[in-house]
C-alpha positions as CSV (number, residue, x, y, z in Angstrom):
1,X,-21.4,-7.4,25.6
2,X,-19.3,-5.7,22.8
3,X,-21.4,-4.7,19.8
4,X,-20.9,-6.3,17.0
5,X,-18.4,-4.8,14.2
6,X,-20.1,-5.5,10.2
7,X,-17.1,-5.2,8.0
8,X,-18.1,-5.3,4.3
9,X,-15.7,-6.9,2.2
10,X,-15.1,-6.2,-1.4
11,X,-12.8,-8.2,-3.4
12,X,-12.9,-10.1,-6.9
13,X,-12.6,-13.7,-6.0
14,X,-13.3,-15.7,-3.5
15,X,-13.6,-19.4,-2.5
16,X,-14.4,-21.8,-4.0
17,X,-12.5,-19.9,-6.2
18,X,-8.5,-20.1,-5.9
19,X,-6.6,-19.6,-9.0
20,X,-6.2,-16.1,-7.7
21,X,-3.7,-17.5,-4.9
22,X,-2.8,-15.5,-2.0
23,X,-5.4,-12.8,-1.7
24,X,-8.4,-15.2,-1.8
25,X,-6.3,-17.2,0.7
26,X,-5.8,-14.1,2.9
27,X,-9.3,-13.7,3.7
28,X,-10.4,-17.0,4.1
29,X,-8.0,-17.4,6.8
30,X,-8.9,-13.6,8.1
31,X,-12.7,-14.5,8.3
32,X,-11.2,-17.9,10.3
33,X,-9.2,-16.6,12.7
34,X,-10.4,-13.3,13.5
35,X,-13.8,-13.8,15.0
36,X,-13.5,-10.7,17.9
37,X,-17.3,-9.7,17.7
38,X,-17.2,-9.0,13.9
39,X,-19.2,-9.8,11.3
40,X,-18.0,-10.2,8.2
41,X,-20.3,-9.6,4.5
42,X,-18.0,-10.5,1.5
43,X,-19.6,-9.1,-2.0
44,X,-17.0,-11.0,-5.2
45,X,-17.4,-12.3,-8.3
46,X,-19.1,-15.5,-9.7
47,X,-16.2,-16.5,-11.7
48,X,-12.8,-18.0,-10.8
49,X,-9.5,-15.8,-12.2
50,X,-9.7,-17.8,-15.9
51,X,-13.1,-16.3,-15.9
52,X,-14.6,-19.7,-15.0
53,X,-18.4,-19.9,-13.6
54,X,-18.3,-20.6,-10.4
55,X,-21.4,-23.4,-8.8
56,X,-22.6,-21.2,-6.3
57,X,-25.8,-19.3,-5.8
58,X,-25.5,-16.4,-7.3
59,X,-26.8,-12.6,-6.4
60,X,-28.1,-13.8,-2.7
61,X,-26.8,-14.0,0.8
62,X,-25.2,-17.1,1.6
63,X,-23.6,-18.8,4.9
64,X,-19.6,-19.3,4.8
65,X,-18.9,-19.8,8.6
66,X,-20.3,-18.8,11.7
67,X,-20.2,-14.7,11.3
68,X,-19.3,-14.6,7.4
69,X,-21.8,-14.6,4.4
70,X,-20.7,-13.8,0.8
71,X,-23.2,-13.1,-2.0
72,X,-21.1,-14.2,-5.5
73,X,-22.1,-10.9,-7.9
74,X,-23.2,-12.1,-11.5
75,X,-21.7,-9.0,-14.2
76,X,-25.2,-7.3,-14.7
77,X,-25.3,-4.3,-13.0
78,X,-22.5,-5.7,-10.3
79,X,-21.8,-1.9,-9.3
80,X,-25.3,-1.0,-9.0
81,X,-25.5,-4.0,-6.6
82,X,-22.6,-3.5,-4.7
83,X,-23.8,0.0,-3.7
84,X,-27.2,-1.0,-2.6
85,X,-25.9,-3.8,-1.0
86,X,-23.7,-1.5,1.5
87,X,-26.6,0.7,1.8
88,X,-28.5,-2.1,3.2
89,X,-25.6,-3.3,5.5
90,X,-24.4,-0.3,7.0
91,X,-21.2,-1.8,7.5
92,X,-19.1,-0.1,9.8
93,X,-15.7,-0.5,7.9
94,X,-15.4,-1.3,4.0
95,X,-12.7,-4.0,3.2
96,X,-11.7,-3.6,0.1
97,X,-8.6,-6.2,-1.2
98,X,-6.9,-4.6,-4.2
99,X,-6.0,-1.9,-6.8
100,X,-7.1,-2.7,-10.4
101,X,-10.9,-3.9,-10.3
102,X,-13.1,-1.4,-11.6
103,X,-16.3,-2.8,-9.7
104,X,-14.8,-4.3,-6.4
105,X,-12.0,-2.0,-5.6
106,X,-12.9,1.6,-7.4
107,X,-16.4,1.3,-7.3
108,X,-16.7,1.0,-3.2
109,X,-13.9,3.6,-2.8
110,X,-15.2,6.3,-5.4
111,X,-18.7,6.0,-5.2
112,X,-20.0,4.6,-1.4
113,X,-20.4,7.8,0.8
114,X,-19.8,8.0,4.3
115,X,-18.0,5.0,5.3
116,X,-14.4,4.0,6.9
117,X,-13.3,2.5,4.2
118,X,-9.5,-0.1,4.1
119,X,-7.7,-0.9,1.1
120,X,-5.9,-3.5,1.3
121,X,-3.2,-3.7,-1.5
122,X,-2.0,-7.3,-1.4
123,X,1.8,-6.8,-2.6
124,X,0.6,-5.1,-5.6
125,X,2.3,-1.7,-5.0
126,X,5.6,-3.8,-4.2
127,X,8.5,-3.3,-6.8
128,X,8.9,-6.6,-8.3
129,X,4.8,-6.4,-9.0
130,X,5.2,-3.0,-10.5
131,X,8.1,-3.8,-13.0
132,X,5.4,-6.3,-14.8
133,X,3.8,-4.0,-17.5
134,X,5.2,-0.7,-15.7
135,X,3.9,1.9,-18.5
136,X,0.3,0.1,-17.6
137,X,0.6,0.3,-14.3
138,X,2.1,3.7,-14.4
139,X,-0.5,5.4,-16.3
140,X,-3.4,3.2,-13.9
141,X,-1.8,5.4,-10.7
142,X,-1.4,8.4,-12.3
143,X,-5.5,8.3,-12.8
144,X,-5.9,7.0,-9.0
145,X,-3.8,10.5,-8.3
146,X,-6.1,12.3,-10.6
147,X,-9.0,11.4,-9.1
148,X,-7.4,11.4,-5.5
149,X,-8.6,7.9,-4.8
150,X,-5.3,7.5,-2.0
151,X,-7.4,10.0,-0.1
152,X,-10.8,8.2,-0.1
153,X,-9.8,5.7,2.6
154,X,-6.6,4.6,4.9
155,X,-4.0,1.6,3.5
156,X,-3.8,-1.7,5.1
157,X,-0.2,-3.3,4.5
158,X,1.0,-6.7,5.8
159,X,4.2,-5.6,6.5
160,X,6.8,-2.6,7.3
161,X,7.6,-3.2,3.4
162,X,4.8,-3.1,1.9
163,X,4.0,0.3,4.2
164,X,7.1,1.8,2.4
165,X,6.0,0.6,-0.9
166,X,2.4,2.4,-0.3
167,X,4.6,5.7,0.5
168,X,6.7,5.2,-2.4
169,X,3.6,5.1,-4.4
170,X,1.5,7.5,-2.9
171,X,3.6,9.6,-0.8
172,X,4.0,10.4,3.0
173,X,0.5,11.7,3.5
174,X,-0.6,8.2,2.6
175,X,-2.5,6.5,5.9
176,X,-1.4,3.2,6.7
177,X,-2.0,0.6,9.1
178,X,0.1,-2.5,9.3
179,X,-2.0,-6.0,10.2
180,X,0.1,-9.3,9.2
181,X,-1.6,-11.9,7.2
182,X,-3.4,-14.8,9.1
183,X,-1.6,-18.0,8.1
184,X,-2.6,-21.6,7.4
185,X,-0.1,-23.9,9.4
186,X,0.2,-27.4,8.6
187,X,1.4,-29.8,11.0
188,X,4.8,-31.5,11.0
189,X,4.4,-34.0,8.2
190,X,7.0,-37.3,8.1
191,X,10.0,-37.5,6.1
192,X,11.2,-40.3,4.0
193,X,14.2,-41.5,4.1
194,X,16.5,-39.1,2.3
195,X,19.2,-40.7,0.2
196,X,22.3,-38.6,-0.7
197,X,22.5,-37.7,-4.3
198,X,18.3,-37.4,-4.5
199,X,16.3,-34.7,-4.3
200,X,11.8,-34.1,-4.2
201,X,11.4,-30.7,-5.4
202,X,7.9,-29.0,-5.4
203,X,6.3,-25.5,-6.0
204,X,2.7,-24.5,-5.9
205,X,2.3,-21.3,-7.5
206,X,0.8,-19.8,-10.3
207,X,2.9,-19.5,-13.4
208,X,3.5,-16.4,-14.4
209,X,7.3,-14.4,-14.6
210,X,7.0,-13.4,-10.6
211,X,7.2,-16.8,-9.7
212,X,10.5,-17.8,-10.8
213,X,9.9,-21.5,-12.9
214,X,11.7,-20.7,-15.6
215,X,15.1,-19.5,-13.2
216,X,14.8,-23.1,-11.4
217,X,14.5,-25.4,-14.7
218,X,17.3,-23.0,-16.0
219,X,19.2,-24.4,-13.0
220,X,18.0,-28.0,-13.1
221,X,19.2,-27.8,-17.0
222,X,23.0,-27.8,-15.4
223,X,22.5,-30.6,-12.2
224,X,24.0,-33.7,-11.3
225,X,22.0,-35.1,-9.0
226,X,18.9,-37.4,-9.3
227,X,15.8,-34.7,-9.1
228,X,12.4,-35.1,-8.8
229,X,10.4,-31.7,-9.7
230,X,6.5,-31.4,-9.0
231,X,5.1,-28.1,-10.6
232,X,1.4,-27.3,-8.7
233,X,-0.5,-24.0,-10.4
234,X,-2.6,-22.2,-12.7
235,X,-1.5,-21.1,-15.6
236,X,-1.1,-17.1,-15.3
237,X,1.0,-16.4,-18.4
238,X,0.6,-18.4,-21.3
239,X,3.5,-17.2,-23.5
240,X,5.6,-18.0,-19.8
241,X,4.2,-21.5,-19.4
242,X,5.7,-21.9,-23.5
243,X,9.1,-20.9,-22.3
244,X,9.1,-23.1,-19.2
245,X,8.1,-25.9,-21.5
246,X,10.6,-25.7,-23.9
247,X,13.2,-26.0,-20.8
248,X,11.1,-29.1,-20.0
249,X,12.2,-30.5,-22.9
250,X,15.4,-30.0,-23.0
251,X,16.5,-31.4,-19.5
252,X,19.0,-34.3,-18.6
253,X,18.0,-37.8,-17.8
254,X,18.8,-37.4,-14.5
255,X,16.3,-34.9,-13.8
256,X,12.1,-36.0,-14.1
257,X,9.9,-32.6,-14.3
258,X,6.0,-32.9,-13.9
259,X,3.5,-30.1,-14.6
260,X,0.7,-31.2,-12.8
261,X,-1.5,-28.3,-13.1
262,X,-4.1,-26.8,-10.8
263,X,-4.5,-27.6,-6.8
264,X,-7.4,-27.2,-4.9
265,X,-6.3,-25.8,-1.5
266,X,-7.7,-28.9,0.1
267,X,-4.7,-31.0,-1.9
268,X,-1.8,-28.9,-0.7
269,X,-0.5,-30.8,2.5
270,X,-0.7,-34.0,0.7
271,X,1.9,-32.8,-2.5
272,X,4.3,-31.3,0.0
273,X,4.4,-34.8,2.0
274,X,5.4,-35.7,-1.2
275,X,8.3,-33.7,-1.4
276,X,11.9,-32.6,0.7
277,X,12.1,-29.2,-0.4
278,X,9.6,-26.4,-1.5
279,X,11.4,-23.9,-4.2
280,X,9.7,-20.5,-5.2
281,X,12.7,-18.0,-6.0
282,X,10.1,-15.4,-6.4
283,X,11.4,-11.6,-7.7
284,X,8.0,-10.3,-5.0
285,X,6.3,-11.7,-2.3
286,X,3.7,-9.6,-0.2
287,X,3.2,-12.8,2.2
288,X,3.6,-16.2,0.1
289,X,1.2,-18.1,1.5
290,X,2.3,-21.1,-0.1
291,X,6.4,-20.4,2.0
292,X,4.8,-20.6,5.7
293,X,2.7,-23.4,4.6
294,X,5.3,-25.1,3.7
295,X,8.1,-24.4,6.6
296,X,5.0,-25.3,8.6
297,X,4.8,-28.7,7.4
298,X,8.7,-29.1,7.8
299,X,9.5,-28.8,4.6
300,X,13.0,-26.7,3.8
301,X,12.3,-23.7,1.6
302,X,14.6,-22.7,-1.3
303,X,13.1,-18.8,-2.0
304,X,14.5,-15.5,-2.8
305,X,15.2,-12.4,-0.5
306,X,12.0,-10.7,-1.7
307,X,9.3,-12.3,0.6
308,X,8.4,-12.1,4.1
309,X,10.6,-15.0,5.4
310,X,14.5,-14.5,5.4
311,X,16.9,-15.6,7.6
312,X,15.9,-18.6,6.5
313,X,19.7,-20.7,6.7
314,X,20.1,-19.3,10.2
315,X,17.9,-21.6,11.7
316,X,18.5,-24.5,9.2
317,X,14.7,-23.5,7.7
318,X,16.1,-23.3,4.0
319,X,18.2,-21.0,2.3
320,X,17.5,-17.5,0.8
321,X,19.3,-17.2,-2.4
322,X,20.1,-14.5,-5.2
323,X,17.8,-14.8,-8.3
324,X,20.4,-16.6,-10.7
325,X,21.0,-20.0,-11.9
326,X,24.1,-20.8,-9.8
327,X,22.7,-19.9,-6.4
328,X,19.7,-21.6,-7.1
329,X,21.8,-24.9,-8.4
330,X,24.2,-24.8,-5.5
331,X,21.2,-24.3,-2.9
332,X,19.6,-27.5,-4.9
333,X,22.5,-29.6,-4.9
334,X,23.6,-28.7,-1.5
335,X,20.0,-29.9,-0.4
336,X,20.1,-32.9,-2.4
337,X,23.6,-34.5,-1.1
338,X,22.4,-34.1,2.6
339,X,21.6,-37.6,4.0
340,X,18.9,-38.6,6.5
341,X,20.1,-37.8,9.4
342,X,20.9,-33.8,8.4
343,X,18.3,-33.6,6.5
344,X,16.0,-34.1,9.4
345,X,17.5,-31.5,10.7
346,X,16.7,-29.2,8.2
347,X,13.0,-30.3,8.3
348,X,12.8,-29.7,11.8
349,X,14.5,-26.2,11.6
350,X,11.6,-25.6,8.8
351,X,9.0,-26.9,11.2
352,X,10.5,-24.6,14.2
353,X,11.0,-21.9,12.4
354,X,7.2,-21.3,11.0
355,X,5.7,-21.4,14.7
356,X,8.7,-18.7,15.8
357,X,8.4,-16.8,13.0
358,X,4.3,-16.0,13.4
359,X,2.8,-14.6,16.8
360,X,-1.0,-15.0,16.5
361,X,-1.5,-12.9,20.0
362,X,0.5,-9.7,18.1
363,X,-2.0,-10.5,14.3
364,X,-5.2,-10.4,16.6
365,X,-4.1,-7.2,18.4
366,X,-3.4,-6.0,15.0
367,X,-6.5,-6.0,13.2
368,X,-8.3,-5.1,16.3
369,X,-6.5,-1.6,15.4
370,X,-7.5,-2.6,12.1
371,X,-11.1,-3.3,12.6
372,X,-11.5,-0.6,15.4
């Protein structure tokens, strides 16, 4: 029998917590999928992204599935615990998901001796992410350098392009090793019956400028047809959600906007049976969790060129669109004069494309490398 691989995970939020978005949902559907004689010990915080508590026990060992247990750190002392904790574990490999957190991502990688340690950058080294506060973020790196933190451990990227972005970064002496995300697929949901002239629009992000809102309801500001468009997310950016607002307000008869707020990741599949097409014409993607999930559930995607899933009008999955007002209105309108029969089409290219487009065989194989 194989022996049994611990893999200590470090990372700032975790379920219940989920206003964090796709790295929280990355390792949820890690721990789920990849079970290949591995135990898993996740050490996070006790406090959602808004800095809400969490209602978990806090500072002890508890149960998450089968071969996972997370202890949720309260602030006292978290790096003191996090240390002791690994000495106590022994892990064999230290998981740690991002860049910026002094306590989960520094602390592990500066201060625990002796152990195989992973970052796992998330799509934060990718350009779009780095042109928000660059002069931050530029100084931030130039301290990792300083202290030669690249060289503590070996990169994990989800993709060939987050790889180069970890070189751009860090140079070519930077070790990477490339394991795709774990997806959460969806079933084919039903359509309605679609009615030229009338489009369901939905997006489940987090606000914030990566995400694109304000480029859609700049677009929506100019349509003709009868739109419907449910907004699903947590605030990120305040000063963002004012200027998305003030669009809001300003928009024609013809078009109905809802802000509906947060979504527990339990409420997803039923807001996109709700709708025809998912939009997010994000400026960076690492994965978009929220994209497959969609094209899973047969759902057309309107997006950008800067995620993992292009290509997307070849197989009538959606359509991959430059980040300005007209390509986003003509991809809109061209969605929303389609009648029933084409659009179904379009739903089932969605649906097909999502189980083409993701090999599950190849992601185990991968973080087997990964792991071992």
């Amino acid at each position: 029998m194989p022996a049994i691989r611990k893999i200590l995970i470090t990372t700032p939020w975790f379920s219940p917590a989920f206003r964090a978005g796709g790295p929280v949902q990355s390792v949820i559907n890690m721990v789920n999928n990849f079970k290949n004689d591995v135990a898993y010990y996740i050490l996070t915080g006790n406090t959602d992204l808004n800095g809400e508590e969490l209602n978990v026990k806090e500072d002890e060992w508890i149960r998450y599935n089968d071969i996972t247990q997370v202890m949720y750190l309260k602030k006292d002392k978290r790096s003191e615990k996090i240390i002791a904790e690994a000495e106590k574990i022994q892990p064999d490999s230290i998981f740690i998901i991002g860049i910026y957190d002094w306590c989960f991502n520094v602390v592990p990688l500066y201060f625990i001796k002796n152990k195989r340690k992973i970052i796992s950058t998330r799509g934060m080294l990718m350009p779009g992410a780095l042109r928000q506060k660059p002069l931050k973020k530029k100084m931030y790196f130039l301290g990792w350098k300083l202290f030669g933190l690249q060289k503590k451990g070996f990169f994990h990227a989800t993709s060939e392009a987050e790889a180069a972005a970890i070189t751009d970064m860090f140079g070519k002496d930077a070790k990477i090793q490339i394991a795709a995300n774990y997806p959460r697929l969806f079933s084919l949901l039903p359509g309605g019956q679609k009615r030229a002239g009338v489009l369901n629009l939905a997006s489940i992000a987090l606000i914030s400028p990566m995400k694109n809102h304000a480029l859609v309801l700049e677009a929506l500001l100019q349509c003709k047809m009868n739109i419907v468009y449910d907004i699903y997310g947590p605030i990120k950016d305040a000063g963002y959600f004012e200027i998305c607002k003030r669009l809001i307000a300003h928009m024609p008869a013809n078009v109905q906007v809802t802000i509906h707020g947060e979504i527990l990741p339990d409420a997803v599949e039923s807001s996109l049976a709700a709708c025809d097409v998912f939009i997010q014409p994000s400026k960076s993607e690492n994965y978009a969790h929220a994209i497959i999930e969609a094209l899973s559930a047969g759902r057309p995607v309107i997006t950008s060129r800067f995620t993992s899933w292009n290509d997307l009008a070849e197989t009538r999955a959606g359509m991959n669109v430059e980040l300005n007002t007209a390509a986003i209105l003509f991809a809109i309108e061209k969605f929303a004069l389609m009648t029933g029969q084409e659009f179904a089409e379009w739903q089932q290219g969605a649906f097909y494309y999502s189980r083409k487009a993701v090999d599950i065989t190849a992601i185990h194989r991968q973080y087997e490398k990964l792991f071992f």
